[in-house]
C-alpha positions, -999 to +999 in steps of 0.1 A: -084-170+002-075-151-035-043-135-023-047-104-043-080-094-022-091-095+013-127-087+015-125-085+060-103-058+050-125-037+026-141-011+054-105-007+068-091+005+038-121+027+028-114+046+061-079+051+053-088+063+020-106+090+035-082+097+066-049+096+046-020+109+062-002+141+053+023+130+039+001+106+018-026+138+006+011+155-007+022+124-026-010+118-039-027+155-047+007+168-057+020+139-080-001+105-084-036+115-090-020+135-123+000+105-137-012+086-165-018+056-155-040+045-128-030+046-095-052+029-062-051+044-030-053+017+000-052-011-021-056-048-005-034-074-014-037-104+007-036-093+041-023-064+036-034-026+029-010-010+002-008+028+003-003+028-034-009+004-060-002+012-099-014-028-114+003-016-147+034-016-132+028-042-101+045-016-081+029-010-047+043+023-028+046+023+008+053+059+029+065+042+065+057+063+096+079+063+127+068+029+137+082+014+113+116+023+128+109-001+153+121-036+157+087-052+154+081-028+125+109-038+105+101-074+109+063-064+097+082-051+068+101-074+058+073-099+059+051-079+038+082-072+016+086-106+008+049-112+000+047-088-023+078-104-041+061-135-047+029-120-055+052-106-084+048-069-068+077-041-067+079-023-033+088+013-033 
């Protein structure tokens, strides 16, 4: 599988795209979508969905909800973290 796209996970992220969060709309609406440089919403890398994605940069931006406070949560991050690391991505 080409780690920098997961097409199982292409109609997953679409629906995110159009159901972001709230907190997502503000960061987006308010800031992102006015930058620049381009800027992907739900963006796949591997098996994961990335809120943010700016390839210019390889900086992927991540807004945690309150599960991500939780044990298993934390784990899932770190995992992801350290994907992203070697796929040569900066997490925010």
């Amino acid at each position: 599988m080409n780690q920098k796209h997961n097409p199982i996970l292409k109609p997953y992220s679409q629906k995110l795209r159009k159901e972001m969060t709230n907190e997502e709309k503000h960061l987006w609406f308010d800031y992102l979508k006015t930058l620049p440089i381009t800027i992907n919403r739900q963006k796949i890398v591997g098996k994961y969905i990335l809120d943010f994605y700016c390839a210019t940069t390889k900086t992927a931006i991540e807004l945690d909800g309150s599960q991500h406070f939780e044990q298993e949560g934390k784990e899932k991050d770190i995992e992801r973290d350290e994907f992203l690391k070697k796929q040569g991505i900066n997490v925010l």
